[in-house]
C-alpha positions as a Markdown table, in Angstrom:
| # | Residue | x | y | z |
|---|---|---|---|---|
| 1 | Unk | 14.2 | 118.6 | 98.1 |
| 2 | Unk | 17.5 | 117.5 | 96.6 |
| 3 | Unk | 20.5 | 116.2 | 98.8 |
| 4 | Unk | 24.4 | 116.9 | 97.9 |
| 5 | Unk | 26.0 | 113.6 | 97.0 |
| 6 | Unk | 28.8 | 113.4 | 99.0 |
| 7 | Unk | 31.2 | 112.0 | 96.4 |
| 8 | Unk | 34.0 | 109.2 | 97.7 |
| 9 | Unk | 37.6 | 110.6 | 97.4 |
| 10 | Unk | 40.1 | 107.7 | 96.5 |
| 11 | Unk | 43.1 | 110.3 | 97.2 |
| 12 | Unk | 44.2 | 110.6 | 100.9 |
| 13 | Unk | 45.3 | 114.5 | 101.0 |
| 14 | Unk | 48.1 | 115.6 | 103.9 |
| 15 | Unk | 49.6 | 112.7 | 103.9 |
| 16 | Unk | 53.4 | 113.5 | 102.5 |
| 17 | Unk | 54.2 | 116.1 | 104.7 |
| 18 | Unk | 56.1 | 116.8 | 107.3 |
| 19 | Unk | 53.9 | 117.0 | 110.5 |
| 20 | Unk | 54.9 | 119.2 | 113.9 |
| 21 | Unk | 52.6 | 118.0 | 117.0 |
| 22 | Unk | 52.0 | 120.1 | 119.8 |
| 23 | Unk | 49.9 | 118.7 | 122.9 |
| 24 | Unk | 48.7 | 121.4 | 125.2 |
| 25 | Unk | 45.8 | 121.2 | 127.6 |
| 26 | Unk | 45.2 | 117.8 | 126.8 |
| 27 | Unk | 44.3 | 118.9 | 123.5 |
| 28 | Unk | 46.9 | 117.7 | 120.2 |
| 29 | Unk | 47.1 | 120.6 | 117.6 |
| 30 | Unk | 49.0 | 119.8 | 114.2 |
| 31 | Unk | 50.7 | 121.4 | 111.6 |
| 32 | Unk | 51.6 | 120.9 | 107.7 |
| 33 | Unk | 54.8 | 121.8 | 106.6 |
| 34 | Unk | 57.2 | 120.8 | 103.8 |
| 35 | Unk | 59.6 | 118.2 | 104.4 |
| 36 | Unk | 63.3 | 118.7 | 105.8 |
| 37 | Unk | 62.5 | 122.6 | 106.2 |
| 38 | Unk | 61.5 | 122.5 | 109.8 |
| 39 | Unk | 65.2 | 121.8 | 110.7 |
| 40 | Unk | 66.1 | 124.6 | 108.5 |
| 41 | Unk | 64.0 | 126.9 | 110.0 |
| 42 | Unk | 64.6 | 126.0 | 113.4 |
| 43 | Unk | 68.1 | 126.4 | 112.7 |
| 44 | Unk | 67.9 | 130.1 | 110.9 |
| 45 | Unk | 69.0 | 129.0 | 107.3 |
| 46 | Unk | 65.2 | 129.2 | 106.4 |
| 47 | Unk | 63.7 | 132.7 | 106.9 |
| 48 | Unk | 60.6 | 132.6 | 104.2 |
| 49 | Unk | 57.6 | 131.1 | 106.5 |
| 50 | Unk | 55.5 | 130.0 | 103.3 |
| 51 | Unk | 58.8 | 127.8 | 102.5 |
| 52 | Unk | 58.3 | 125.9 | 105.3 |
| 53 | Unk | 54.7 | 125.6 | 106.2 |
| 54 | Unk | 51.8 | 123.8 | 103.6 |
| 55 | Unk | 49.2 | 125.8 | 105.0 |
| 56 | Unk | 48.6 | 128.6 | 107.8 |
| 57 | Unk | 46.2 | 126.5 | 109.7 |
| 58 | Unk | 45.9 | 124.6 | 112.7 |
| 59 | Unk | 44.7 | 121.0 | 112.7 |
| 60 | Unk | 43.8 | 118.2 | 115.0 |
| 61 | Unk | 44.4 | 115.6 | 112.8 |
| 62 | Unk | 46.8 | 116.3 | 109.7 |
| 63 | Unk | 46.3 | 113.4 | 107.9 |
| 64 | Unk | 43.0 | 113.5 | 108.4 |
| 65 | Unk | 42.4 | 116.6 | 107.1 |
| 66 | Unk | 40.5 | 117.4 | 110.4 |
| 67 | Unk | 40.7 | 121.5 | 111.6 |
| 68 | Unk | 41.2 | 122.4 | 114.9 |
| 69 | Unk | 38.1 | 124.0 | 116.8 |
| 70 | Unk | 37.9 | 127.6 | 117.6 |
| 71 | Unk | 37.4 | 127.1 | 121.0 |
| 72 | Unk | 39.7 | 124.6 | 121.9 |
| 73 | Unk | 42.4 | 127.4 | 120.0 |
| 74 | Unk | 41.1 | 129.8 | 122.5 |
| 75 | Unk | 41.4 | 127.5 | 125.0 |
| 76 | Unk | 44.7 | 126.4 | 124.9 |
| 77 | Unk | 46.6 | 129.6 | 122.4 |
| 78 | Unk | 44.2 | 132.2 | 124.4 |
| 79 | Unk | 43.6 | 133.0 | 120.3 |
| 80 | Unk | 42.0 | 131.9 | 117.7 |
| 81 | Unk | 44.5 | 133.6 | 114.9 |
| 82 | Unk | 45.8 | 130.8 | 112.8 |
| 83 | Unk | 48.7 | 132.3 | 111.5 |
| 84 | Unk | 50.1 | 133.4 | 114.9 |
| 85 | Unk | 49.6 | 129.3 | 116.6 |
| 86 | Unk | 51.4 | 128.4 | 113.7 |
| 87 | Unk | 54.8 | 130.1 | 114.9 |
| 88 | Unk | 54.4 | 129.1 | 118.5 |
| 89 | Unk | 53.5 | 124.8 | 117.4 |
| 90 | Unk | 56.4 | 125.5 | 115.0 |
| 91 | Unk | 59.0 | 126.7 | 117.3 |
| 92 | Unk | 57.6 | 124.2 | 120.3 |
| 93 | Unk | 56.1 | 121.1 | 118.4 |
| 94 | Unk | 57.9 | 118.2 | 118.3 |
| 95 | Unk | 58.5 | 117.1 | 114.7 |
| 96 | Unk | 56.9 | 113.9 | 113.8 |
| 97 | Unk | 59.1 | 111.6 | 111.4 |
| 98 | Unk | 58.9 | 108.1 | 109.9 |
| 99 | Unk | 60.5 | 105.1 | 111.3 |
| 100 | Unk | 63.2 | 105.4 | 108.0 |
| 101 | Unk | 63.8 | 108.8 | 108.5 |
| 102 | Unk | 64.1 | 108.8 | 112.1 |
| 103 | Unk | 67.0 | 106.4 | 112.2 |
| 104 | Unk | 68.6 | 107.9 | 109.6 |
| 105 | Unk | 69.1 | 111.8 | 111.5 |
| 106 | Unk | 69.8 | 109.8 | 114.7 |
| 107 | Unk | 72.6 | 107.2 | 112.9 |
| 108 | Unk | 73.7 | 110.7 | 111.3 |
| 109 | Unk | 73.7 | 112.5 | 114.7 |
| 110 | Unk | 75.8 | 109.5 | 116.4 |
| 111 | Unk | 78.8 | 110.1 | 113.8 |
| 112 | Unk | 78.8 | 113.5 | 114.2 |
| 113 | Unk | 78.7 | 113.2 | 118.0 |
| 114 | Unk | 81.9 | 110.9 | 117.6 |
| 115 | Unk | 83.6 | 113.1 | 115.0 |
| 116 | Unk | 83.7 | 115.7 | 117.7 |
| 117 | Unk | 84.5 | 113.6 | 120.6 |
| 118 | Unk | 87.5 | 112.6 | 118.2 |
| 119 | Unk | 89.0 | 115.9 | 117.5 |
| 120 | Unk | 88.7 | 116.9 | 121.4 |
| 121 | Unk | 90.5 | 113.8 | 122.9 |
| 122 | Unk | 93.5 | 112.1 | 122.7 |
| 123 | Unk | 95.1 | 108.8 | 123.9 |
| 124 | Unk | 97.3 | 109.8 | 126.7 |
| 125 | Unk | 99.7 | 107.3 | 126.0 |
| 126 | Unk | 100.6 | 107.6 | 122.2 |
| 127 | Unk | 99.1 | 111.3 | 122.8 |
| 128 | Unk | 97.0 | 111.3 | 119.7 |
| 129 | Unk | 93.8 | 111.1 | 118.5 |
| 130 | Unk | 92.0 | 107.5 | 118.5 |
| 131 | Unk | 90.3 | 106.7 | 115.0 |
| 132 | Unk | 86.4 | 107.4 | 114.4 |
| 133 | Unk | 85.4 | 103.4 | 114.2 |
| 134 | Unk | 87.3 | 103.3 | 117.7 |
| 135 | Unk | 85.4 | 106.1 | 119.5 |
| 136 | Unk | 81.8 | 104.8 | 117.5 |
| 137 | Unk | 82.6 | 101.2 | 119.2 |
| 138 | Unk | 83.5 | 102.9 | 122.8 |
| 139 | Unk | 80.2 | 104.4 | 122.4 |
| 140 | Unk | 78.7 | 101.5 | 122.1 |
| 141 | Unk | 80.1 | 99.5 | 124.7 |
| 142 | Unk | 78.7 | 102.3 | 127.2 |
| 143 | Unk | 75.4 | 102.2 | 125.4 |
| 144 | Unk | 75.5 | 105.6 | 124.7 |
| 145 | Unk | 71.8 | 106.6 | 123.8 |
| 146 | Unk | 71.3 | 109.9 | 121.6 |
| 147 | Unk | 68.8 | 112.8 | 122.8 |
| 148 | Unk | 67.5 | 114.2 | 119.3 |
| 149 | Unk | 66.1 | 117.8 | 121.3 |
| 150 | Unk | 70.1 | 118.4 | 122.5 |
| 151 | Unk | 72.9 | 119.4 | 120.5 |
| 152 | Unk | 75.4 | 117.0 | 119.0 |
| 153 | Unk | 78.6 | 119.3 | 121.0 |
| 154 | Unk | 76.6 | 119.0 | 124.1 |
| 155 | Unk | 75.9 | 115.3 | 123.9 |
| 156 | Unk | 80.2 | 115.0 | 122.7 |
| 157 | Unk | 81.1 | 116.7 | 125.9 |
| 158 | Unk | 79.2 | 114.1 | 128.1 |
| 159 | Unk | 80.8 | 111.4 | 126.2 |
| 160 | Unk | 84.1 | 112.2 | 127.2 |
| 161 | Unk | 83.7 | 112.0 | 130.5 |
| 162 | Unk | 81.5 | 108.7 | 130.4 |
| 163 | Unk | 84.9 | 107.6 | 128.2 |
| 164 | Unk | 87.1 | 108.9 | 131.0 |
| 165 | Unk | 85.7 | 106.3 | 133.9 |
| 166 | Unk | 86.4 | 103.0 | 131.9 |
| 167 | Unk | 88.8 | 103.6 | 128.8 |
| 168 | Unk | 92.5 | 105.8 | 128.7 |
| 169 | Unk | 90.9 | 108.7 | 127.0 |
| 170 | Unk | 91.7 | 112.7 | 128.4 |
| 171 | Unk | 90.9 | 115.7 | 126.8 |
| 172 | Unk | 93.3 | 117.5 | 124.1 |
| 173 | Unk | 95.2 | 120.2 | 125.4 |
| 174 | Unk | 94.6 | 123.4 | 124.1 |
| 175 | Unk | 97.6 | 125.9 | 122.6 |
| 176 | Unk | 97.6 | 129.7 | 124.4 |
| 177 | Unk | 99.8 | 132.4 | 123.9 |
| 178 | Unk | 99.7 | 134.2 | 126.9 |
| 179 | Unk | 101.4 | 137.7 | 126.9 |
| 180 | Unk | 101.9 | 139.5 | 130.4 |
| 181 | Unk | 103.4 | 142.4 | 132.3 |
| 182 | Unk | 107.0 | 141.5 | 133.6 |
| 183 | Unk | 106.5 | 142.5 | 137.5 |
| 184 | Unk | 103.3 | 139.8 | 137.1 |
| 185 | Unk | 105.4 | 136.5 | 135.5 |
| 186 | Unk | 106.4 | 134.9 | 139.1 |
| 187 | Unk | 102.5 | 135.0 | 139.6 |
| 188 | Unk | 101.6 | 134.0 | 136.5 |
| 189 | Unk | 103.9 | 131.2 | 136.9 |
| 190 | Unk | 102.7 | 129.9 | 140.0 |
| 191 | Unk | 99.1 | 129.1 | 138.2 |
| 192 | Unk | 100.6 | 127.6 | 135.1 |
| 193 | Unk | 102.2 | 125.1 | 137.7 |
| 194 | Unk | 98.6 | 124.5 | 139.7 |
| 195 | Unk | 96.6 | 123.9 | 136.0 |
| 196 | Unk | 99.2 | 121.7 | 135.4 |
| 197 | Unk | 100.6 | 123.3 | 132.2 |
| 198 | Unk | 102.9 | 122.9 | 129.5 |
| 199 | Unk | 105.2 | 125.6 | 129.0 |
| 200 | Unk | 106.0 | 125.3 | 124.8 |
| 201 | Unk | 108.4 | 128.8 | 124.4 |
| 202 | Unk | 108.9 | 132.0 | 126.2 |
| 203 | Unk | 109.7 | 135.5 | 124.8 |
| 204 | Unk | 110.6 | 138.2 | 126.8 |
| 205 | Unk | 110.5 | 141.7 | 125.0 |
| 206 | Unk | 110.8 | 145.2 | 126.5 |
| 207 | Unk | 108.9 | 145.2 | 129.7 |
| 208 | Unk | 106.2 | 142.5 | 128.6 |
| 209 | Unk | 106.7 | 138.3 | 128.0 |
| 210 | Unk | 105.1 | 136.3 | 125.9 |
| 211 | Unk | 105.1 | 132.7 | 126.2 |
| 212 | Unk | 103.3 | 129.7 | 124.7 |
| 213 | Unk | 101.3 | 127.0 | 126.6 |
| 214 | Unk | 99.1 | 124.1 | 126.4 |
| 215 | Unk | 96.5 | 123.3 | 128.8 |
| 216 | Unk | 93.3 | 121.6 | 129.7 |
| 217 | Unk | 90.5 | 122.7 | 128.1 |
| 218 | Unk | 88.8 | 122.9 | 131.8 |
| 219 | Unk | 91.6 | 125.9 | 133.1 |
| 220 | Unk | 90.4 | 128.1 | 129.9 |
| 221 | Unk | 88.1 | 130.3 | 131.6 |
| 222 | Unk | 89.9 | 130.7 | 134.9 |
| 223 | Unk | 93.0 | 131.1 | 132.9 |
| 224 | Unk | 91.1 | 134.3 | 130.7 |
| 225 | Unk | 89.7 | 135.6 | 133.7 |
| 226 | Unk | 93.2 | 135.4 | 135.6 |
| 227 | Unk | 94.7 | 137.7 | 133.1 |
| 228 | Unk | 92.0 | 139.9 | 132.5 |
| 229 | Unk | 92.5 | 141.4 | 135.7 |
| 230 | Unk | 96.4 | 141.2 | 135.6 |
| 231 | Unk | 96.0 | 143.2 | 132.3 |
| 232 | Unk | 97.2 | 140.8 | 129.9 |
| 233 | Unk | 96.4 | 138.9 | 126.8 |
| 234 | Unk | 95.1 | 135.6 | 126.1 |
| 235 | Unk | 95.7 | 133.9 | 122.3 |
| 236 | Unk | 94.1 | 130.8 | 121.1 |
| 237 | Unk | 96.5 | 129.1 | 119.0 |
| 238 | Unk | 94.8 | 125.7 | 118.7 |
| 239 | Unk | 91.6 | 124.5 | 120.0 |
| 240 | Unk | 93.2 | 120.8 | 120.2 |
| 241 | Unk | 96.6 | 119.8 | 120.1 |
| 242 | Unk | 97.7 | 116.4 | 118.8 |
| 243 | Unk | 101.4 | 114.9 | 118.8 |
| 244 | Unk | 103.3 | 115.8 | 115.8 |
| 245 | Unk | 105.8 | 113.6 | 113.7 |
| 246 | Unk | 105.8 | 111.1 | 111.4 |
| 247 | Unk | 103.2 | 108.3 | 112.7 |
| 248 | Unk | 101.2 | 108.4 | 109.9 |
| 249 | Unk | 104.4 | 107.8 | 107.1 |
| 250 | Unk | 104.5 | 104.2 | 109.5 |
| 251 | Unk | 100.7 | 103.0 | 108.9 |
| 252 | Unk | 102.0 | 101.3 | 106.2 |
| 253 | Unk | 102.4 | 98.1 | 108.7 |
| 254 | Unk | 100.5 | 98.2 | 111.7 |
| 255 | Unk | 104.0 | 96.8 | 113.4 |
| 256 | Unk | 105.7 | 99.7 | 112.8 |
| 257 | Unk | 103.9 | 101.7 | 114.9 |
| 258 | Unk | 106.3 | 102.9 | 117.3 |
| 259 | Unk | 105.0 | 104.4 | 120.8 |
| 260 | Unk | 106.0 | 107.4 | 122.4 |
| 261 | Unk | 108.1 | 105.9 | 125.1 |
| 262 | Unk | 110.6 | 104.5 | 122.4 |
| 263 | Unk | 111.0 | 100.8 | 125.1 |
| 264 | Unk | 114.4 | 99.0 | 125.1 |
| 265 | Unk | 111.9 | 96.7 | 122.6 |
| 266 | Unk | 112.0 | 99.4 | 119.5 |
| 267 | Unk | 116.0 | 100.1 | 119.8 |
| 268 | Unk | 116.6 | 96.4 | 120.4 |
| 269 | Unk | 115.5 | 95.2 | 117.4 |
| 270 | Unk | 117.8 | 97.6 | 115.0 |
| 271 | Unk | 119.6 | 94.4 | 114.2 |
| 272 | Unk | 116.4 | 92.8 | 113.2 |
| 273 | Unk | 116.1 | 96.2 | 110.4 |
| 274 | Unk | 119.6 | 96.0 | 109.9 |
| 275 | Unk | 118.5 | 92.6 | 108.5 |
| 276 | Unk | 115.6 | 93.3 | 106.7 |
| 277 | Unk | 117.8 | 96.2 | 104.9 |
| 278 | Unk | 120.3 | 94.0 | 103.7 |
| 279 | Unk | 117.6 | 92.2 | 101.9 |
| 280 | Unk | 116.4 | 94.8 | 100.3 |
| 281 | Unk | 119.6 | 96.0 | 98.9 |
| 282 | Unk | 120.4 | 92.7 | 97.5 |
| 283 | Unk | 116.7 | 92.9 | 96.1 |
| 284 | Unk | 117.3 | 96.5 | 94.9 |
| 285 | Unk | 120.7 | 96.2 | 93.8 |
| 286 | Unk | 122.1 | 94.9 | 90.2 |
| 287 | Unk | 120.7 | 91.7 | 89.4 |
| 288 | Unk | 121.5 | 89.6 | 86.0 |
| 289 | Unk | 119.2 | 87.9 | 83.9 |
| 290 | Unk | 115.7 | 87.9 | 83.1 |
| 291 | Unk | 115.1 | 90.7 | 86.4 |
| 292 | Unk | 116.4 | 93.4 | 84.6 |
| 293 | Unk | 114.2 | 93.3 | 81.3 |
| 294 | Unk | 111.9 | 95.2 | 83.1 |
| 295 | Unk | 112.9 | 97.7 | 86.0 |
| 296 | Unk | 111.2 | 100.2 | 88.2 |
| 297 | Unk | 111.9 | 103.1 | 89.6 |
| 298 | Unk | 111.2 | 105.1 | 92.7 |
| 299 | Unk | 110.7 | 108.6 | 92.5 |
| 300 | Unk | 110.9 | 108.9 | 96.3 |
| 301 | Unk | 114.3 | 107.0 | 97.3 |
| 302 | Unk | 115.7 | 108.0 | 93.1 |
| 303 | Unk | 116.6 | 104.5 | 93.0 |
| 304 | Unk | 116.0 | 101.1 | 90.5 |
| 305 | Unk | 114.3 | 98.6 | 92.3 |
| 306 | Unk | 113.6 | 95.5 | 90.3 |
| 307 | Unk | 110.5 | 93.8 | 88.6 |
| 308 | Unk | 107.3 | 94.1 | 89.1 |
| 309 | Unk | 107.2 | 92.2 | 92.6 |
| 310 | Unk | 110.3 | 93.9 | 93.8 |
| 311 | Unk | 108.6 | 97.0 | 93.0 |
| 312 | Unk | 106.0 | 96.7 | 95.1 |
| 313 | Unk | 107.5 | 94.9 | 98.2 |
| 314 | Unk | 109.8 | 98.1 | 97.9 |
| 315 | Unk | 107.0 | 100.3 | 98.9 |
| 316 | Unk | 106.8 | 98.2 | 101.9 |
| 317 | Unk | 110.3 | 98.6 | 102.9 |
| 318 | Unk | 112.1 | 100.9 | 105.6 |
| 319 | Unk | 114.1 | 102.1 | 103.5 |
| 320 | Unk | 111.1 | 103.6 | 101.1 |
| 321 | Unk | 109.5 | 104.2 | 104.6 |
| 322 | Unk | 112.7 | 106.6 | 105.8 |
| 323 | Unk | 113.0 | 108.1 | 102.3 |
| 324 | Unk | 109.2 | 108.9 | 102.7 |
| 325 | Unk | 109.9 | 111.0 | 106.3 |
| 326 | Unk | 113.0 | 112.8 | 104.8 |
| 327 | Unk | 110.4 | 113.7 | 101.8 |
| 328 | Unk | 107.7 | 115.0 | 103.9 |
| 329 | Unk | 111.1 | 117.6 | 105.3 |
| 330 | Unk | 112.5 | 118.6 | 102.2 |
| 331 | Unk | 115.6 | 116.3 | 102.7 |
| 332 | Unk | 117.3 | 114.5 | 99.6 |
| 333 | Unk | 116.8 | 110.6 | 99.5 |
| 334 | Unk | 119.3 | 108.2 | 100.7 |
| 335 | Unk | 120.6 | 105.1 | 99.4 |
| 336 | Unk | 120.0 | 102.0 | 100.9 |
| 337 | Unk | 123.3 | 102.0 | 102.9 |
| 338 | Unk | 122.9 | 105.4 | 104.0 |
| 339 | Unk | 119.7 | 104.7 | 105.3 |
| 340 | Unk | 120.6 | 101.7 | 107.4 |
| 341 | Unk | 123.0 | 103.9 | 108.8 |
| 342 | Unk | 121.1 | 107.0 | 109.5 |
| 343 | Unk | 118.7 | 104.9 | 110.9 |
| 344 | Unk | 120.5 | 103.2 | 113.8 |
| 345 | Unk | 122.5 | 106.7 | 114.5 |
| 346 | Unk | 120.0 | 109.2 | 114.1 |
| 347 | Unk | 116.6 | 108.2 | 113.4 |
| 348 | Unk | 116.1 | 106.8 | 117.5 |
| 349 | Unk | 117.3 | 110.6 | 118.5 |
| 350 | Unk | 114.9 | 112.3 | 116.8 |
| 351 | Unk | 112.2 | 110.2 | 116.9 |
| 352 | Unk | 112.4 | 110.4 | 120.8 |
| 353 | Unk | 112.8 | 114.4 | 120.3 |
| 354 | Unk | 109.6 | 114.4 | 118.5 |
| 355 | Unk | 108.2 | 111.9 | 121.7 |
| 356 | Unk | 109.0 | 114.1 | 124.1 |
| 357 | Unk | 106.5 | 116.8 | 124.9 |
C-alpha cells in the first residue's frame, strides 16, 4: 500500500495580506483581504466585494492557512455560509496592521485631527487662528492619545475643550444671516444679546429684516430652532470666522506683528519707523559711484532701489511692507516720503478699524 508524500512547502501562503480578526464566543475567526481596501470599503468608496476580500472563507488562522470549523461557524454565526460571515467579520472585525503601518494611519490621523481643531478655533486675543505646529505641540503637552475606531471630527471636538482648560484657545464664531418678520425683531433681539452675539449689518426691507451675525458654534441649533418657529430664515455664511486685514503682509519680521489692541507701545514707536524710513530713503535714493552700475527695481513700490544688497534689505523694509498692503487693495504705490507720512496719519486709523470687531 503506497502512502502520499507530503511534500515540504518553502513558500509561506497568506502572509501579505491584509487580515480582519473577529473574536466571538471565545473563538477568533479571520479574514483575507487586499491591502488598504478594508478602509475603502468601510468607508463606501469600494463597492465590488471581490476587490476587497482574497478569498470568501473564514479562517482561524490566516497565516496559517488554517479553515475555520463548521461547527464552531454554527456556533458563534448560527451559519455555516462562508460568504455571508465574511460581511458580518468585515464590517465588525478589527483590522489587524503592522507595527510600520499602524503608526503611520495614527501619525496621519493626529495631523488631520489638528488641521481641524485649527480651522475651528481662534486665539481670542489676536482673534485668529493659531498655526498647525502650535496646536500639534498643545496636543502634546495634554498627551492627547488617538482612538483609531472614532472619527478624526469627533476626536477635534474633544480637543478643543481639553485646549480650553489650560491654554487661551475659544471656538471660531460662526457668520448667520438671519432674516425675520418685523413684529418678531425686539424678540429676536433679546436672544442675540443672551448668546452673546455679534451684530455685523442690518437690512430692513418691506415688512421683513435681515441682518448679519456671528456667534458660537454652541447657539447654532437653538438659534435654527428659535426661528423655525418664529417663521424665519437661518443662512450660513461662514462655518468659521477669522480676523481679516493685513497680518499676513507683516510676517515678514516676526516684530512686526502688531496685536489687535494697537498698545500705546505700537504708536509710540512711530519715531523709531520714522527713523528706519529715513534710512531707507537715503539707501533708495540717488547715490554716485560704483552703486549705480547696477540698479534694481521694485515692481511693487515702482521705485530704484540700489545694488544688489540694497535690493534685498528693500524687501525687508516698511516702506515695501506698506506698498505691499496698498497692493493687495488696488491702491497706487507711494514714494518713500509719502509713505512715512501715510503711515503716522493714517495707517494707526485703519489698522485699529480693521482691530475692532
Amino acid at each position: 500500500m503506497s502512502r502520499s508524500l507530503v511534500q515540504p512547502v518553502g513558500q509561506k501562503r497568506l502572509t501579505n495580506v491584509a487580515v480582519v480578526r473577529l473574536k466571538k464566543h471565545g473563538m477568533r475567526f479571520e479574514i483575507a483581504c487586499y491591502k488598504n481596501k478594508v478602509l475603502s470599503w468601510r468607508s463606501g468608496v469600494e463597492k465590488d466585494l471581490d476587490e476587497v476580500l482574497q478569498s470568501h472563507t473564514v479562517y482561524s488562522n490566516v497565516s496559517k492557512g488554517v479553515l475555520a470549523k463548521s461547527k464552531d461557524l454554527i456556533a458563534a454565526f448560527g451559519t455555516d455560509d462562508h460568504p455571508q460571515i465574511c460581511l458580518e467579520i468585515l464590517k465588525h472585525g478589527e483590522l489587524q496592521v503592522a507595527g510600520k503601518e499602524r503608526e503611520s494611519q495614527l501619525s496621519s490621523q493626529f495631523r488631520d485631527i489638528a488641521t481641524i481643531v485649527m480651522q475651528k478655533t481662534i486665539n481670542p486675543e489676536t482673534q485668529r487662528p493659531y498655526t498647525i505646529s502650535m496646536i500639534e505641540r498643545l496636543m502634546h503637552e495634554i498627551h492627547f492619545a488617538i482612538d483609531p475606531h472614532n472619527s478624526s471630527k469627533k476626536q477635534a471636538l474633544e480637543v478643543i475643550q481639553e485646549l480650553q482648560k489650560h491654554f487661551p484657545i475659544k471656538r471660531s464664531p460662526m457668520r448667520l444671516r438671519l432674516t425675520v418678520p418685523e413684529n418678531h425683531f425686539s424678540s429676536v433681539m433679546e436672544k442675540l444679546n443672551s448668546w452673546n452675539a455679534n451684530i455685523v449689518s442690518k437690512d430692513e426691507s418691506g415688512n421683513q429684516l435681515s441682518m448679519v451675525c456671528e456667534m458660537e458654534p454652541g447657539y447654532f441649533r437653538d438659534c435654527d430652532a428659535f426661528l423655525r418657529n418664529l417663521q424665519g430664515k437661518l443662512e450660513i455664511l461662514a462655518v468659521s470666522v477669522h480676523a481679516e486685514g493685513d497680518g499676513h503682509v507683516d510676517h515678514y519680521d516676526d516684530h512686526e506683528d502688531i496685536p489687535p489692541s494697537l498698545p500705546k507701545e505700537s504708536i509710540d514707536a512711530v519715531p523709531q519707523l520714522s527713523e528706519k524710513m529715513q534710512k531707507q530713503i537715503i539707501s533708495a535714493g540717488n547715490g554716485n559711484g560704483e552703486g549705480q552700475v547696477k540698479q534694481n527695481k521694485c515692481s511693487t513700490c515702482n521705485a530704484v532701489v540700489g545694488d544688489a544688497k540694497q535690493y534685498r534689505d528693500h524687501f525687508k523694509s516698511d516702506w515695501h511692507k506698506h506698498n505691499l498692503r496698498r497692493k493687495t487693495r488696488q491702491l497706487p504705490p507711494l514714494t518713500a516720503e509719502e509713505c512715512m507720512a501715510d503711515m503716522e496719519v493714517g495707517d494707526l486709523k485703519a489698522d485699529l478699524k480693521d482691530y475692532s470687531f
